[in-house]
Structure formats: C-alpha cells, structure tokens
PDB file with one MODEL, atoms N, CA, C and O in Angstrom:
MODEL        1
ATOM      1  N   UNK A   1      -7.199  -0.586  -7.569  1.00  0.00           N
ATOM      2  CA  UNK A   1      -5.909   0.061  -7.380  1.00  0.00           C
ATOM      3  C   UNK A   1      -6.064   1.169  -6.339  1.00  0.00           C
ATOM      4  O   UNK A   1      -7.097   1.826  -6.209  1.00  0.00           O
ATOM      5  N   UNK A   2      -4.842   1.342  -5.531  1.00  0.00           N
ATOM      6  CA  UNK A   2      -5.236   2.443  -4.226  1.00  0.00           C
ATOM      7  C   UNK A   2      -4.093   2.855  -4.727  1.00  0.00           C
ATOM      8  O   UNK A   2      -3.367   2.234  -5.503  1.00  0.00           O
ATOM      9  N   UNK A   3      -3.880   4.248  -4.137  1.00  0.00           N
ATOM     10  CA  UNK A   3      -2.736   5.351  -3.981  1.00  0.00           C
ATOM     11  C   UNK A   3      -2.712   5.837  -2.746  1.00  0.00           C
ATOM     12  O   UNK A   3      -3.606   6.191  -1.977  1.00  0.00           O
ATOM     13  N   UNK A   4      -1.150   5.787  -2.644  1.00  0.00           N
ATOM     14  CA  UNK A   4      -0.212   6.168  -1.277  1.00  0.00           C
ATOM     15  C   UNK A   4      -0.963   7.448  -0.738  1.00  0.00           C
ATOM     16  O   UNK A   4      -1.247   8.318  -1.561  1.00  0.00           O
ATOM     17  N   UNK A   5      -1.298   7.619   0.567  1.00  0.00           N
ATOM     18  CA  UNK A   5      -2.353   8.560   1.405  1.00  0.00           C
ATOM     19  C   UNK A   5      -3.858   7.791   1.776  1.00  0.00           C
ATOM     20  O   UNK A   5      -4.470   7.697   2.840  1.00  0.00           O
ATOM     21  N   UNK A   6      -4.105   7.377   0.629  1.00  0.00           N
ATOM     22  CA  UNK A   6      -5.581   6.383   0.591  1.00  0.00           C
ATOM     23  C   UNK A   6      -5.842   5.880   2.085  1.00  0.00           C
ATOM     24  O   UNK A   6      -4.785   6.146   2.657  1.00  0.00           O
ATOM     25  N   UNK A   7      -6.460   5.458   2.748  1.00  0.00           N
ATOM     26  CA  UNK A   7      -7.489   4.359   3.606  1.00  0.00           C
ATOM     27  C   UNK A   7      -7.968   3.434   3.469  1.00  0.00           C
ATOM     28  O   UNK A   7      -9.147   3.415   3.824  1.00  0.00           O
ATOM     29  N   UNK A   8      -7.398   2.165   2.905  1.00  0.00           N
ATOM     30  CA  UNK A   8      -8.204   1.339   1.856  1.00  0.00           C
ATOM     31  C   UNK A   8      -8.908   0.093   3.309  1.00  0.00           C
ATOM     32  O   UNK A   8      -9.934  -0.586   3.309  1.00  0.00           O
ATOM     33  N   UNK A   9      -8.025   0.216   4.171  1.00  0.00           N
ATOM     34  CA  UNK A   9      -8.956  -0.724   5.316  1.00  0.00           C
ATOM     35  C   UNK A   9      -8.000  -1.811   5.521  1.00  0.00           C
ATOM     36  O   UNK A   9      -7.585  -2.469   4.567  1.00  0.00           O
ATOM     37  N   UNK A  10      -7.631  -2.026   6.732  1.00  0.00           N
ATOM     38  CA  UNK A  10      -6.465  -3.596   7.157  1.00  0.00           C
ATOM     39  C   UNK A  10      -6.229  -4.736   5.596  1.00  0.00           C
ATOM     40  O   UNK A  10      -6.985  -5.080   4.688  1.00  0.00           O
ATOM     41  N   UNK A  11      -5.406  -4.899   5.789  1.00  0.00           N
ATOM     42  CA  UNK A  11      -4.842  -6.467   5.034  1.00  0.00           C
ATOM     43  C   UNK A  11      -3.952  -6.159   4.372  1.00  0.00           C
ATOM     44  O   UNK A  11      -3.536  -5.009   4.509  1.00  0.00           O
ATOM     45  N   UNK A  12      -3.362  -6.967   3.484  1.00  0.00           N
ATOM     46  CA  UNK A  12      -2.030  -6.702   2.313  1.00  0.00           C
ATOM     47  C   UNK A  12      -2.062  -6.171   1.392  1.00  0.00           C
ATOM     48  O   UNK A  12      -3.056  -6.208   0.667  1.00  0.00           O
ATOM     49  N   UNK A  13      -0.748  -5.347   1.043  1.00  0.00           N
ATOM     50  CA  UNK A  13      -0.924  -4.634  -0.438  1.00  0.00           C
ATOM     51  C   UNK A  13       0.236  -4.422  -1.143  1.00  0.00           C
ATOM     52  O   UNK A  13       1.252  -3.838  -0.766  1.00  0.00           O
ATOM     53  N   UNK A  14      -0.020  -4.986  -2.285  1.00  0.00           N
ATOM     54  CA  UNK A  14       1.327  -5.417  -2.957  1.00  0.00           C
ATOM     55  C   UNK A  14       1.835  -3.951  -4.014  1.00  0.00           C
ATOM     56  O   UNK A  14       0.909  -3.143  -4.075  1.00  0.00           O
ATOM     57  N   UNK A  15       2.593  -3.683  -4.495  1.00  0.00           N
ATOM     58  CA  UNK A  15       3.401  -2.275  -5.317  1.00  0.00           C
ATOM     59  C   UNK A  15       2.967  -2.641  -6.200  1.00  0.00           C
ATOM     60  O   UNK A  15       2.714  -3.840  -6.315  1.00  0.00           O
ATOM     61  N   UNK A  16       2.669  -1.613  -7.322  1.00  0.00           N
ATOM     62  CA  UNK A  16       2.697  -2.671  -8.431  1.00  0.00           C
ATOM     63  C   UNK A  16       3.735  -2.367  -9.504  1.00  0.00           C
ATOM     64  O   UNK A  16       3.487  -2.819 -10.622  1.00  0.00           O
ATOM     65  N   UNK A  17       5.060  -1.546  -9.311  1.00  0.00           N
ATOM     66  CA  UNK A  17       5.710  -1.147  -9.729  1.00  0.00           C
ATOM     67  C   UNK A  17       6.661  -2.519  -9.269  1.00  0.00           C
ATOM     68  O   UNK A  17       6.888  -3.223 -10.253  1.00  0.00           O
ATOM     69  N   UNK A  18       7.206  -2.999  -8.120  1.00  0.00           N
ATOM     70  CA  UNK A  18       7.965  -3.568  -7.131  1.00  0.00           C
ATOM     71  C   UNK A  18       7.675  -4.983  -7.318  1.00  0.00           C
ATOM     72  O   UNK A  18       8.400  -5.709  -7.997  1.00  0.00           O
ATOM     73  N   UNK A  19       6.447  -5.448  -6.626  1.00  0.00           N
ATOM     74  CA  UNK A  19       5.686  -5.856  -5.665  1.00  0.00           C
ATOM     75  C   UNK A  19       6.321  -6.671  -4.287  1.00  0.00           C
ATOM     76  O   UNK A  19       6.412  -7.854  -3.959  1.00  0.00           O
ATOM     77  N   UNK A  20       6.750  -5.212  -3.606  1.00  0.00           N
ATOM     78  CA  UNK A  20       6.547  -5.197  -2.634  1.00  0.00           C
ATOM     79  C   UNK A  20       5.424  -5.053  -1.389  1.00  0.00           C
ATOM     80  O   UNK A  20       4.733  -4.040  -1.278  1.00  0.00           O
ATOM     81  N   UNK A  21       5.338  -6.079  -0.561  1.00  0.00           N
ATOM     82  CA  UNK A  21       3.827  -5.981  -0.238  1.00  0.00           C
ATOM     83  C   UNK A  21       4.093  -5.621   1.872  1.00  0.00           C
ATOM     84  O   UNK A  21       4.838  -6.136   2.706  1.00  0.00           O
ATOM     85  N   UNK A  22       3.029  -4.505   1.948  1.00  0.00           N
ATOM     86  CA  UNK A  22       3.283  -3.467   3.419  1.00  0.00           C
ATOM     87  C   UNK A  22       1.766  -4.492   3.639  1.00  0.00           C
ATOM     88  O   UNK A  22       1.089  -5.050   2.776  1.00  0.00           O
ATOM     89  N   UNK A  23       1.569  -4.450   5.358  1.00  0.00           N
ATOM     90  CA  UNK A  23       0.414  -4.566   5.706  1.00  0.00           C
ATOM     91  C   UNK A  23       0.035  -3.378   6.448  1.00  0.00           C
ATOM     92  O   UNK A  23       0.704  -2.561   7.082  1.00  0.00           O
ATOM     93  N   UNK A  24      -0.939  -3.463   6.261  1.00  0.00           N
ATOM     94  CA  UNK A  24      -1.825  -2.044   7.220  1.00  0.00           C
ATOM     95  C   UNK A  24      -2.512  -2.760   8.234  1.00  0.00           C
ATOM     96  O   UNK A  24      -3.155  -3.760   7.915  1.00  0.00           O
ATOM     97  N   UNK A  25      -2.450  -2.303   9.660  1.00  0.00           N
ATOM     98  CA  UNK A  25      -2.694  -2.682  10.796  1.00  0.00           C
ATOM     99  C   UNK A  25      -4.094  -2.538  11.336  1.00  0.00           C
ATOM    100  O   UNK A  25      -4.860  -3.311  11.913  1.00  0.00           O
ATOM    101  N   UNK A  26      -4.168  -1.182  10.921  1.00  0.00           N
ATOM    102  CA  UNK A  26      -5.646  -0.207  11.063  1.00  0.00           C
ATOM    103  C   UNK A  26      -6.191   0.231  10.015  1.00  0.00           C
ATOM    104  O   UNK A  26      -5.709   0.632   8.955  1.00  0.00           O
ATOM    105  N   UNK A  27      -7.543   0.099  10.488  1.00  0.00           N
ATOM    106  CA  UNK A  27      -8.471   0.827   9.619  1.00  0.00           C
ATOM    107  C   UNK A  27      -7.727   2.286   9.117  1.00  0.00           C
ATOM    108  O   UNK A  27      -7.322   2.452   7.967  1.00  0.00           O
ATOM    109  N   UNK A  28      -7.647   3.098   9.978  1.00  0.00           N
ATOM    110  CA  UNK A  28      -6.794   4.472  10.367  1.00  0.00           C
ATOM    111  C   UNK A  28      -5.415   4.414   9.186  1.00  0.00           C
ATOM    112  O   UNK A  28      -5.009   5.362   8.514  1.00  0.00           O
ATOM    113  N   UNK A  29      -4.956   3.201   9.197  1.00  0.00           N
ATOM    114  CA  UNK A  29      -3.679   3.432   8.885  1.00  0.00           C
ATOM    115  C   UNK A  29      -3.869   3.877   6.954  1.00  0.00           C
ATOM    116  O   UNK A  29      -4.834   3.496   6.291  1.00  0.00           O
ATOM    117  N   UNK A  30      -2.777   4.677   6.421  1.00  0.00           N
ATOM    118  CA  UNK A  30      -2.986   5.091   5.335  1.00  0.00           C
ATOM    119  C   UNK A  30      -1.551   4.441   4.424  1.00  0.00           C
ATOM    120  O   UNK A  30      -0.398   4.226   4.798  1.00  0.00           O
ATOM    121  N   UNK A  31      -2.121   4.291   3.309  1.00  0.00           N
ATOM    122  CA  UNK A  31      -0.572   3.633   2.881  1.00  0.00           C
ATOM    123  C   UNK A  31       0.420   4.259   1.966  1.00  0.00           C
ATOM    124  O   UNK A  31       0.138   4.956   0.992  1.00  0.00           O
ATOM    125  N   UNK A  32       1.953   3.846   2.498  1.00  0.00           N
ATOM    126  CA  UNK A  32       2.875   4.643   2.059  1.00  0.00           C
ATOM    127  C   UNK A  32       3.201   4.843   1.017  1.00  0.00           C
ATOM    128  O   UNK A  32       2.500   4.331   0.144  1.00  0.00           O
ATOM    129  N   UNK A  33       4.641   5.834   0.486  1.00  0.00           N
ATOM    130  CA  UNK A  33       5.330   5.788  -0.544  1.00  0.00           C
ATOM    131  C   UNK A  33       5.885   4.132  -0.203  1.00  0.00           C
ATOM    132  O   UNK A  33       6.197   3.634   0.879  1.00  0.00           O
ATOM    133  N   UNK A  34       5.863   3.457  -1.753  1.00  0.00           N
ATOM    134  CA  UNK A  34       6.763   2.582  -1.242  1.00  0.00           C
ATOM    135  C   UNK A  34       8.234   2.331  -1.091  1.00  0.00           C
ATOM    136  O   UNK A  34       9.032   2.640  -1.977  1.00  0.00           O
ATOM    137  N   UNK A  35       8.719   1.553   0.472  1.00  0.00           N
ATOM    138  CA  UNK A  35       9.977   1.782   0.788  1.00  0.00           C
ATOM    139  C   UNK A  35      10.844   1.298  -0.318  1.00  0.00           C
ATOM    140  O   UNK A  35      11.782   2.095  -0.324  1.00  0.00           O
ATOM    141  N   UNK A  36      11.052   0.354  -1.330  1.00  0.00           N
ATOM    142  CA  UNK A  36      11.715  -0.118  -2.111  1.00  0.00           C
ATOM    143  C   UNK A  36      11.551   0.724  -3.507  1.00  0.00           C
ATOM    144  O   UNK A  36      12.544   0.931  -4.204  1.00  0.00           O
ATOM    145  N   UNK A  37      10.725   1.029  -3.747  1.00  0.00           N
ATOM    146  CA  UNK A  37      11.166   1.622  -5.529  1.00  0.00           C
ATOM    147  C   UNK A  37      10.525   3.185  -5.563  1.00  0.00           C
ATOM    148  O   UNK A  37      10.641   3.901  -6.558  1.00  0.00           O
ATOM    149  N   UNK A  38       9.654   3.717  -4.011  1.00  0.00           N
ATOM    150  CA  UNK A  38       9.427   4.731  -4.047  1.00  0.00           C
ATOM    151  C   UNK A  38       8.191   5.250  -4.892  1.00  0.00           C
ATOM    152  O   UNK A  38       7.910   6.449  -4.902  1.00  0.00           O
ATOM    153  N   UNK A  39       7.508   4.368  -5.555  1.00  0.00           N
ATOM    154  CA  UNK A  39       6.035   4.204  -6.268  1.00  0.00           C
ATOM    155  C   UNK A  39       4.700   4.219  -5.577  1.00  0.00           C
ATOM    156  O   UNK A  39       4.530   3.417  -4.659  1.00  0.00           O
ATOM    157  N   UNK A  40       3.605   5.153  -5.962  1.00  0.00           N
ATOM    158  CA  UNK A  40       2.938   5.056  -4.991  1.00  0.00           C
ATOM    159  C   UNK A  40       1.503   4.494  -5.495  1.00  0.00           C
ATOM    160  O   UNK A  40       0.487   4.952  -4.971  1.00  0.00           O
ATOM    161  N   UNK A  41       1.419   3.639  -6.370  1.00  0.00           N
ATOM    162  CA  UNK A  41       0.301   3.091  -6.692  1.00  0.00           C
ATOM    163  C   UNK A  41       0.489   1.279  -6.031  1.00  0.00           C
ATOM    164  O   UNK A  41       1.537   0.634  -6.080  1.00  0.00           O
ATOM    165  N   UNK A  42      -0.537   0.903  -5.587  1.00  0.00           N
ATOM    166  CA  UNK A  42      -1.161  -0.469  -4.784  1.00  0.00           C
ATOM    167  C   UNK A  42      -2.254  -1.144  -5.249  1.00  0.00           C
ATOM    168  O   UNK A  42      -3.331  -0.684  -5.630  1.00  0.00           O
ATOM    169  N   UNK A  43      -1.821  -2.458  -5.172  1.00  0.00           N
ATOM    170  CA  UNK A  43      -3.370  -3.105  -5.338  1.00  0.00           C
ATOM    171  C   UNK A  43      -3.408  -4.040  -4.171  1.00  0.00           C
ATOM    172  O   UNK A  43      -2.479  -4.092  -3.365  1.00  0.00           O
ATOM    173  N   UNK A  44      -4.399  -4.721  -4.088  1.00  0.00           N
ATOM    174  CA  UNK A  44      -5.256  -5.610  -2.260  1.00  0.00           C
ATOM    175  C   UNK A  44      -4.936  -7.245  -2.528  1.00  0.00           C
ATOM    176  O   UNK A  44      -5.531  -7.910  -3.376  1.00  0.00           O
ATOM    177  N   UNK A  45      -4.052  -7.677  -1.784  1.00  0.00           N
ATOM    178  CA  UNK A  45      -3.992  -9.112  -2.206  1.00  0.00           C
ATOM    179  C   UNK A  45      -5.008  -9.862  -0.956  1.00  0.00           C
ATOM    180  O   UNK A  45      -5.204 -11.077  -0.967  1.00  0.00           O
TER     181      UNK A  45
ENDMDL
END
C-alpha cells in the first residue's frame, strides 16, 4: 500500500477507496490525492 506524496516508481495504481487507477510517468513523479473520491491511500497493479 502507498500514500499520496510517496515515490513508489512508474506504473499503475489503483485507489483503494474508488479504484480509480492514475499512472505515474516518472520515477520523480509522486502520487496524488485521488481525483475522484479524494482518498489518499494506493496499491501497484
């Protein structure tokens, strides 16, 4: 499980409140609040 700010590293990640799923582009990139239910816990599909 990752939380919104985290670095978890490129690929998909689904809400787990939602599952709505953001991709991260970059290593760099950090992942959001999510846009649909505003939850900030993730897991790595």
């Amino acid at each position: 499980m990752y939380t919104t700010g985290e670095k978890p590293g490129k690929g998909k990640y689904k809400c787990l409140k939602c599952g709505k799923i953001v991709t991260l582009e970059n290593d760099s990139d950090s992942l959001p609040i999510c846009p649909v239910c505003k939850h900030d816990k993730w897991e790595k599909l």
